[in-house]
C-alpha positions in Angstrom: -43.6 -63.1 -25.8 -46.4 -60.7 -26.3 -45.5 -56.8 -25.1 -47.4 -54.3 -23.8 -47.0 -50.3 -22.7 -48.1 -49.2 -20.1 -46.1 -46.9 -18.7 -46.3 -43.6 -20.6 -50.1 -42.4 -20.0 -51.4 -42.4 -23.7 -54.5 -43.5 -25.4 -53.8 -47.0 -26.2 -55.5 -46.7 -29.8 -55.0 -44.0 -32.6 -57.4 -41.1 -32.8 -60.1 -41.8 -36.0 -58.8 -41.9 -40.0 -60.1 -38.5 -40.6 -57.7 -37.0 -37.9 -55.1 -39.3 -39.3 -55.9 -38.5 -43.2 -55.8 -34.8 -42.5 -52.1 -35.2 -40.9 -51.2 -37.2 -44.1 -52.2 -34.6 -46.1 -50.0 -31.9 -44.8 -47.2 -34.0 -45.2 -47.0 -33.1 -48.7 -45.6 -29.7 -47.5 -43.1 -31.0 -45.2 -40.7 -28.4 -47.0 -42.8 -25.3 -45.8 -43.1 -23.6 -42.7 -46.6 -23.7 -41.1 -48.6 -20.7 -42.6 -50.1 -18.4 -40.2 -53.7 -18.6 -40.9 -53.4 -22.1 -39.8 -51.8 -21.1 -36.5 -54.6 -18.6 -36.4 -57.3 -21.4 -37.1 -55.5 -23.3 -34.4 -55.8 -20.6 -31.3 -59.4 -20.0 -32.9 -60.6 -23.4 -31.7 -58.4 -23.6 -28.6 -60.2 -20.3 -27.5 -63.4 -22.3 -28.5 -63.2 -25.4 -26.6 -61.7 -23.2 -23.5 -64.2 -20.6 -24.1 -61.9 -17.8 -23.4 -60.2 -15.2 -25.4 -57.3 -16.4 -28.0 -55.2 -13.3 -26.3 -54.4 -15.6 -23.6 -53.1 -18.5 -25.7 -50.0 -19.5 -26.0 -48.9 -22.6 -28.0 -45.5 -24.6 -28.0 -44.7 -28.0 -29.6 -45.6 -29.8 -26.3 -46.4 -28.8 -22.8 -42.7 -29.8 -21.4 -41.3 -27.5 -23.3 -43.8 -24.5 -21.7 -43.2 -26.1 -18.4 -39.3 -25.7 -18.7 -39.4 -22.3 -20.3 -41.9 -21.3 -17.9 -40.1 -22.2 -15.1 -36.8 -20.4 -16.7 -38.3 -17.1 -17.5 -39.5 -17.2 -13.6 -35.8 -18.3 -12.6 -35.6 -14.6 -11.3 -37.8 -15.1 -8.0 -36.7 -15.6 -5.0 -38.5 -19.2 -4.3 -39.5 -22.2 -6.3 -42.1 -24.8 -4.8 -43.3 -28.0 -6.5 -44.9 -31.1 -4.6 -43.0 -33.9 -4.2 -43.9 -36.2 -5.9 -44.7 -34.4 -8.5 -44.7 -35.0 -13.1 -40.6 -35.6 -13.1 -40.2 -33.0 -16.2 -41.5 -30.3 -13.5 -39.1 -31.8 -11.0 -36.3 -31.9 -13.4 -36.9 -28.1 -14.7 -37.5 -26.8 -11.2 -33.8 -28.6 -10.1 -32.1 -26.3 -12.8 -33.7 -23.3 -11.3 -31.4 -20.5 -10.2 -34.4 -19.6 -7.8 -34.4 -21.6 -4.1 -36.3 -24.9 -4.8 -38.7 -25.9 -1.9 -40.4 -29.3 -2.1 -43.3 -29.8 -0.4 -44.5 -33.6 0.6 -47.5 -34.9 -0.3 -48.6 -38.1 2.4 -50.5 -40.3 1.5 -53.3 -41.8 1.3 -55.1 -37.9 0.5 -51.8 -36.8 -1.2 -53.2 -33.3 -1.0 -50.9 -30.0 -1.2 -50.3 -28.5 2.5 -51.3 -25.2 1.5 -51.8 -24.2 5.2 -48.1 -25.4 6.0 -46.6 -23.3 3.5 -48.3 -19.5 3.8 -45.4 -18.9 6.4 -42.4 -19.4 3.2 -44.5 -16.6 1.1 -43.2 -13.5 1.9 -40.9 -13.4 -1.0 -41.3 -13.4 -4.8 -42.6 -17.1 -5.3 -43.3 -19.3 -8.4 -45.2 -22.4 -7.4 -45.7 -24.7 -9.8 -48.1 -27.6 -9.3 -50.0 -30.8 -11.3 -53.3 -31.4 -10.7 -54.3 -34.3 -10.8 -50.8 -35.1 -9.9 -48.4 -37.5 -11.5 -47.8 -39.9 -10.5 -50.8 -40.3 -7.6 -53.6 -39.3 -10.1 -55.1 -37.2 -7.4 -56.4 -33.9 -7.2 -54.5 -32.2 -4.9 -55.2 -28.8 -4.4 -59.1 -27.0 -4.1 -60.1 -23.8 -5.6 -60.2 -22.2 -2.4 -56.8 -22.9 -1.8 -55.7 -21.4 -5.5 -57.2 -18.1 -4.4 -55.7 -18.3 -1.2 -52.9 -18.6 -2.6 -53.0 -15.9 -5.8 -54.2 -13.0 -3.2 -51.1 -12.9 -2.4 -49.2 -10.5 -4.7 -45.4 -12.6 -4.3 -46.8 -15.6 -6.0 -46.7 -16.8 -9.9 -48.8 -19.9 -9.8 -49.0 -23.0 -12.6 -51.3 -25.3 -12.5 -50.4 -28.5 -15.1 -53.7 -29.6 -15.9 -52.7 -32.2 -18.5 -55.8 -34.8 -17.2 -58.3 -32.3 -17.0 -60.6 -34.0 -19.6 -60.6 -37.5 -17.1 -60.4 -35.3 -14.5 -63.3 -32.6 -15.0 -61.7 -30.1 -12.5 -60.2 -26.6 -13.9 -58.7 -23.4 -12.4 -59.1 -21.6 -15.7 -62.1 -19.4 -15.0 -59.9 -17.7 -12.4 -57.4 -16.3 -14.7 -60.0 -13.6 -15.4 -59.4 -12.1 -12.0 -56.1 -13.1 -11.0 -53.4 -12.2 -13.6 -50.6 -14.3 -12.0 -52.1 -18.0 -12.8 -51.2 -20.1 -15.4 -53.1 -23.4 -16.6 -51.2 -25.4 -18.8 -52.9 -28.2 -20.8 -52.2 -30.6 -23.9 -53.3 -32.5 -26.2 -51.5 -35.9 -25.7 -53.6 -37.4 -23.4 -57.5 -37.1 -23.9 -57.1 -36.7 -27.8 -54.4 -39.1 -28.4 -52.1 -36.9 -29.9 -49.1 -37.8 -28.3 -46.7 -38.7 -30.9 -47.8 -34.9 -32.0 -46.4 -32.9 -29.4 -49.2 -29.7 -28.9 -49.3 -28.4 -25.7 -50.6 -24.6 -24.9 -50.8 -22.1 -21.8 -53.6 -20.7 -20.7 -52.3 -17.3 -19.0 -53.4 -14.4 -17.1 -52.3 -11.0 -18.1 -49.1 -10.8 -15.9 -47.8 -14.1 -17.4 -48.8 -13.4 -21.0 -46.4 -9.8 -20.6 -43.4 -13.0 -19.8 -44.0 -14.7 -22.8 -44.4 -11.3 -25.3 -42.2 -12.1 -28.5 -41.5 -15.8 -27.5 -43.1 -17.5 -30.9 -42.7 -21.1 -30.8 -42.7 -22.8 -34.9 -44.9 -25.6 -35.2 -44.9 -28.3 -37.5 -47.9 -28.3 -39.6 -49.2 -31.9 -39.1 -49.2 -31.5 -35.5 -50.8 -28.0 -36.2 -53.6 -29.6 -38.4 -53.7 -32.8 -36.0 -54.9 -30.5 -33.5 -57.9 -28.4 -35.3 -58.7 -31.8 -36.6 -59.2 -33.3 -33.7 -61.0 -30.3 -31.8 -63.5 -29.9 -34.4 -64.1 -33.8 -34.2 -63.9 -34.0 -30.1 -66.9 -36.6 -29.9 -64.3 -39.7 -30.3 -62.2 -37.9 -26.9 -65.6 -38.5 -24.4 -66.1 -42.2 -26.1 -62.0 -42.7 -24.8 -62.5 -41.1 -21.3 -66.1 -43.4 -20.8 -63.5 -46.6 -21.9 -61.2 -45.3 -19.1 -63.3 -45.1 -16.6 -65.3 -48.2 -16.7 -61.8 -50.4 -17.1 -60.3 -48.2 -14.3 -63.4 -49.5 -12.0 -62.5 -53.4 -12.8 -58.9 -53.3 -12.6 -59.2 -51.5 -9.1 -61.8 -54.7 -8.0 -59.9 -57.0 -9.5 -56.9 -55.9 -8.3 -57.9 -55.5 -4.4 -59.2 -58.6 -4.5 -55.5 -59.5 -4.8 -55.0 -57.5 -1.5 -53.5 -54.6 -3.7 -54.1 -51.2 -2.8 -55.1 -48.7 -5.9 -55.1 -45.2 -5.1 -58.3 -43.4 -6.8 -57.9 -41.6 -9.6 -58.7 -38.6 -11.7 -56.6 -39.7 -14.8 -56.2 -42.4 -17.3 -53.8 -44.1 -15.3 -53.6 -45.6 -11.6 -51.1 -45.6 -8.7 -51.0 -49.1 -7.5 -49.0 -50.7 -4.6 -48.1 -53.6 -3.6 -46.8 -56.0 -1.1 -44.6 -57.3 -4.0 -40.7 -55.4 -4.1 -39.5 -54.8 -7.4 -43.0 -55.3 -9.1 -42.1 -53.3 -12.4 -39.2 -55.4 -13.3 -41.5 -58.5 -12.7 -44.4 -57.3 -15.1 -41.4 -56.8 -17.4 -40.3 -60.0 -17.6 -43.6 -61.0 -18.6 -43.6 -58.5 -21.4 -46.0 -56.0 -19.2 -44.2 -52.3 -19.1 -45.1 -49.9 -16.5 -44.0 -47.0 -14.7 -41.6 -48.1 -11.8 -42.7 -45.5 -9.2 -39.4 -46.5 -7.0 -38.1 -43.0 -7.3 -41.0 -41.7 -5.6 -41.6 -44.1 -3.2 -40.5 -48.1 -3.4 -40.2 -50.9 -5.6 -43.2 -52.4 -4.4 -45.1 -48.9 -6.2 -46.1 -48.8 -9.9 -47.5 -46.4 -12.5 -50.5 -48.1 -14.3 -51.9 -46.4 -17.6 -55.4 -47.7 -18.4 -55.0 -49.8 -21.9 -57.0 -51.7 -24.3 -59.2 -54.2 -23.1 -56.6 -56.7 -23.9 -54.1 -55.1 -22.6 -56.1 -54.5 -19.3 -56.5 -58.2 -19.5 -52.8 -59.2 -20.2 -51.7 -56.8 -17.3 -54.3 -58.2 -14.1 -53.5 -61.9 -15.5 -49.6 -61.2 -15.1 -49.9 -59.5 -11.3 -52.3 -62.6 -10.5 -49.1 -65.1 -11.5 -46.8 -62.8 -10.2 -49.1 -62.3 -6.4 -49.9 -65.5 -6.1 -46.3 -67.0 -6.4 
């Protein structure tokens, strides 16, 4: 039976040989720590493609492990809010948090944050901590309006996860210039295919960056290469977003001519729902794996990365067998 994955968000093909070659080549020093100069190479191009100072860098093996650390070195204010749903390593973290958790429902269709609804719970020291575009709705749930609404006011630390930005076009980052308690957290696992890398990096204001002071995360030097390569050789990243977004458009047609509903989406991956309880486990049976969005809402809800064009293919002939039973 022929398998395919779709549940985990990454790009379904590797990133080009010369990205590939250069990680192969690093390899040979395995038995070394990563030299410095490359780090320094590697914030050099980051500040590059950001176009902001490498000051306000700060790199970790991964962006859940920034999004767990940043959450415990904020453990010490009064109030913790996340949307719910939310990316479930943010949910996860935020549940370990000394710090009073208050999720905050997003209702769908719009699945936007309430920012209104919650001014009235900021009058204490507040870390809010929020993806946008959101997994698993692949919205964008919050404006920039609303972010400087929200970082006037002194009690708040605020993280925006902008993992999807490259699919999703929509940053907070030029506002960390003015407001020194935002954070922007990004990665290079989605748009770049580096998954299997693990390099994620902060982008922080100067309140956030005083946090992290003496915090050096060691980074493997493959991923640490893997990453400058693929920077330098970004052109193959916009070919992989134009693939997503032209099979995102047919599988939504295809799929509400089923009578499915599709939520739009900002990402490289699509909420879908159906009429259909326990619609995961079906796919599965066929060899199709997707994200079973149950925990967040019901069975008859799924997580849908975007694939190859087989894959696409494999996945919209299983629902039709599995619909039209």
């Amino acid at each position: 039976m022929k398998e395919i994955r779709l549940d985990k968000n990454e790009m379904p093909y590797p990133p080009p040989k010369s990205i590939r070659d250069s990680i192969k080549e690093l390899l040979k020093n395995i038995n070394r720590y990563t030299p410095q100069e490359l780090v320094n190479e590697l914030l050099y191009v980051l500040s590059k493609y950001n176009n902001i100072e490498k000051e306000t860098i700060i790199l970790s093996s991964g962006s859940d492990i920034l999004i767990k650390e940043f959450i415990f070195l904020f453990s010490e204010l009064s109030q913790l809010i996340i949307a719910d749903p939310t990316f479930i390593i943010i949910n996860n973290a935020a549940m370990k948090s000394s710090s009073e958790l208050l999720k905050v429902k997003l209702s769908e269709p719009e699945f936007k944050f309430p920012v209104d609804f919650i001014r009235n719970e900021l009058d204490k020291p507040t870390l809010i901590v929020l993806d946008n575009p959101n997994n698993p709705t692949g919205k964008l749930i919050i404006t920039q309006e609303e972010v400087k609404a929200l970082l006037k006011n002194e009690n708040i630390i605020l993280l925006i996860d902008e993992a999807y930005y490259e699919f999703s076009g929509i940053t907070f980052l030029p506002l960390i210039k003015v407001f020194p308690n935002l954070a922007i957290l990004r990665t290079l696992s989605k748009s770049f295919g580096l998954a299997g890398s693990g390099i994620g990096y902060l982008l922080a204001g100067k309140k956030i960056q005083e946090k992290f002071e003496g915090l050096e995360i060691m980074l493997p030097s493959p991923s640490v290469i893997g990453a400058i390569s693929a920077l330098n050789e970004k052109g193959y990243m916009g070919e992989y977003i134009k693939h997503v977004n032209e099979e995102k458009k047919k599988i939504i047609e295809q799929l509400n001519d089923l009578g499915v509903i599709c939520y739009p989406s900002s990402t490289n991956f699509l909420l879908v729902k159906t009429n259909t309880p326990n619609i995961a486990k079906k796919l599965a049976e066929k060899g199709v794996y997707v994200y079973d969005a149950s925990n967040y809402f019901n069975s008859n809800y799924i997580r849908v990365t975007i694939g190859s064009n087989n894959e696409n293919e494999y996945f919209l002939q299983s629902m039709k067998e599995i619909i039209k039973k």
